[in-house]
Short mmCIF file of the C-alpha atoms (twelve columns), coordinates in Angstrom:
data_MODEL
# 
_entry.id   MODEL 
# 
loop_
_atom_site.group_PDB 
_atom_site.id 
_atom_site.type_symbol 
_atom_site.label_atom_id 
_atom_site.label_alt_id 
_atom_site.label_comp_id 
_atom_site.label_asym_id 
_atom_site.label_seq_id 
_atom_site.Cartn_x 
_atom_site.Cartn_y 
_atom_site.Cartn_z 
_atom_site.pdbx_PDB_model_num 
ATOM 1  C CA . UNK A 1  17.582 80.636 -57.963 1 
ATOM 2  C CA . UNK A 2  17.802 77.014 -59.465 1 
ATOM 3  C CA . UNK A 3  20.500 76.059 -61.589 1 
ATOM 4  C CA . UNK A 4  20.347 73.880 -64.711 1 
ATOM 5  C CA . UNK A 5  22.502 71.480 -67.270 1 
ATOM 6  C CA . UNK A 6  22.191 71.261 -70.754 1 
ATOM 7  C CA . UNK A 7  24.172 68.436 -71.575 1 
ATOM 8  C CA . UNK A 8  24.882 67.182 -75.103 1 
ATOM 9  C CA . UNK A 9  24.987 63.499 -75.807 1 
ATOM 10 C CA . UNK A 10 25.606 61.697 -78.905 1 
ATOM 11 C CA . UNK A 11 23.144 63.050 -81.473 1 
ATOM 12 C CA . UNK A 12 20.679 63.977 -78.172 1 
ATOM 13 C CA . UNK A 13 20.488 66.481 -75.478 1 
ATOM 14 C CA . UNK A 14 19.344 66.561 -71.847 1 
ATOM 15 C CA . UNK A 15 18.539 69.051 -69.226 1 
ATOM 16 C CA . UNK A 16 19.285 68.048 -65.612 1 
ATOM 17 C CA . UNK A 17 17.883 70.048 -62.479 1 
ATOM 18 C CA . UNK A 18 21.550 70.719 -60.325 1 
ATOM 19 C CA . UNK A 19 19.791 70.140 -56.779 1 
ATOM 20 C CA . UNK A 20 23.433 70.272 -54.946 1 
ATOM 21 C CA . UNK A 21 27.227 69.570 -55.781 1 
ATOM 22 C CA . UNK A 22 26.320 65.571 -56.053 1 
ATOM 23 C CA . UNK A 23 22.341 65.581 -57.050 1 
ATOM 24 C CA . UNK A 24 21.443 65.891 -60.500 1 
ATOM 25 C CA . UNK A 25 17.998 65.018 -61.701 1 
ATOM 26 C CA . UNK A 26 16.998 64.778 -65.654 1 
ATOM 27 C CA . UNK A 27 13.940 67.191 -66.297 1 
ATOM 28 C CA . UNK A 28 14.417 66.315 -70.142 1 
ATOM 29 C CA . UNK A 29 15.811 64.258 -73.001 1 
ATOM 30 C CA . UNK A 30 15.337 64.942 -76.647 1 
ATOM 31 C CA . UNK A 31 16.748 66.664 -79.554 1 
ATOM 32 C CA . UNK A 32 18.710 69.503 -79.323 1 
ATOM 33 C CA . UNK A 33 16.010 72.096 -80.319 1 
ATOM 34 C CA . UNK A 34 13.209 70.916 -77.768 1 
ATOM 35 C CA . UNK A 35 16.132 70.947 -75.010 1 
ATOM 36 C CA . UNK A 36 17.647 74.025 -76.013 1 
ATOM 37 C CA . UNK A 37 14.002 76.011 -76.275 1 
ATOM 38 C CA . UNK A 38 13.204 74.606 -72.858 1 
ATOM 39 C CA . UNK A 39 16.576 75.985 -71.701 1 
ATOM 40 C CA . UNK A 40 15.618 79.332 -73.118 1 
ATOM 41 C CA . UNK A 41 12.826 78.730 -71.129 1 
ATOM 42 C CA . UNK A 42 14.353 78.796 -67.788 1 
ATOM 43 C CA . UNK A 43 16.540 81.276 -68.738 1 
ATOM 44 C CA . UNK A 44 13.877 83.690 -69.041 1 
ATOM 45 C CA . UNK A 45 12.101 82.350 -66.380 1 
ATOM 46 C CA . UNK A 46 15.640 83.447 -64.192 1 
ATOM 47 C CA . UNK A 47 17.286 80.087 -64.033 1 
ATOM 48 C CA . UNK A 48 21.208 79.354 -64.198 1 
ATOM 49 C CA . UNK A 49 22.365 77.180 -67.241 1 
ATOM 50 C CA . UNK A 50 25.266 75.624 -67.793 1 
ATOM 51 C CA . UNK A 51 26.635 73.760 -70.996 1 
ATOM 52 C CA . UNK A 52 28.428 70.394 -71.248 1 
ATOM 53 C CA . UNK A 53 28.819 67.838 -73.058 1 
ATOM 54 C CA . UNK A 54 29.277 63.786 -72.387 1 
ATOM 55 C CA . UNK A 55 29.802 61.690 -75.575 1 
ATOM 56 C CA . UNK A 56 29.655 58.547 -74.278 1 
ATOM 57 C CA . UNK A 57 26.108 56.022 -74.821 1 
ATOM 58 C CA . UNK A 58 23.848 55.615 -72.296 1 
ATOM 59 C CA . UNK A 59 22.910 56.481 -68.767 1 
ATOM 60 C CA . UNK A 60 24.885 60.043 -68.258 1 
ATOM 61 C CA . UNK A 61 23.663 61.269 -65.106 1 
ATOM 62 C CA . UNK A 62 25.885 59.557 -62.728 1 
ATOM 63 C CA . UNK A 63 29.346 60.505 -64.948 1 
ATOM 64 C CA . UNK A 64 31.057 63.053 -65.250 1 
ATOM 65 C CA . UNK A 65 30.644 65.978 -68.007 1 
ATOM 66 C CA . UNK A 66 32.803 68.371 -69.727 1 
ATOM 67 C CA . UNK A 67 31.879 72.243 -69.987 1 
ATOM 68 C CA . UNK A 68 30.933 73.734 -73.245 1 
ATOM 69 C CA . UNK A 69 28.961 72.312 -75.977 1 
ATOM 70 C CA . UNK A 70 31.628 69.931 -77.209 1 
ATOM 71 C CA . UNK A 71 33.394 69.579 -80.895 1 
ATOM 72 C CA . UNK A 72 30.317 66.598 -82.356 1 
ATOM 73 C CA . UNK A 73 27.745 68.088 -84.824 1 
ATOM 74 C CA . UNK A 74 28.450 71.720 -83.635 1 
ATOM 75 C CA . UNK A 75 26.727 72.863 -87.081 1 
ATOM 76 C CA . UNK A 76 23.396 71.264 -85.279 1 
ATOM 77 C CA . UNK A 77 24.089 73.034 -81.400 1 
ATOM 78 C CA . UNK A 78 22.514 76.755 -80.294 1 
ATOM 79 C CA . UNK A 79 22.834 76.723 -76.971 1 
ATOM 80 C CA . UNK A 80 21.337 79.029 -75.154 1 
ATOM 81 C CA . UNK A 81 22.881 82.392 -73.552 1 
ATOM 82 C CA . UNK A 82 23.537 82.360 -70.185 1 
# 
């Protein structure tokens, strides 16, 4: 079973592919509806995802993230049930 990140950024969202403890690799980048339907996606599809947050500009897949959707523009975040 493959395991996924949604990970909020700054007004965007991505979705990394968790290959192993230190391999991430970004399957998507956009707004947080088209990230969070493709996460819904894999859900269904019998995918693990997990939810973090990074505010921080830029390049995020080499830092480290925080678990749970984070406190910025929660109004705008559905993530989806794991």
């Amino acid at each position: 079973m493959k395991s996924y990140s949604i990970v909020y950024q700054c007004g965007l969202a991505n979705v990394f592919r968790l290959d192993s403890a230190e391999s991430r690799t970004r399957v998507l980048q956009g707004s947080y509806t088209e990230c969070e339907a493709f996460s819904r996606g894999l859900v269904e599809a019998g995918a693990t995802i997990h939810v973090a947050h990074c505010d921080r500009a830029g390049d995020i897949a080499e830092v480290p993230w925080i678990g749970g959707a984070g406190d910025l523009w929660t109004a705008e975040k559905h993530p989806p049930r794991k």
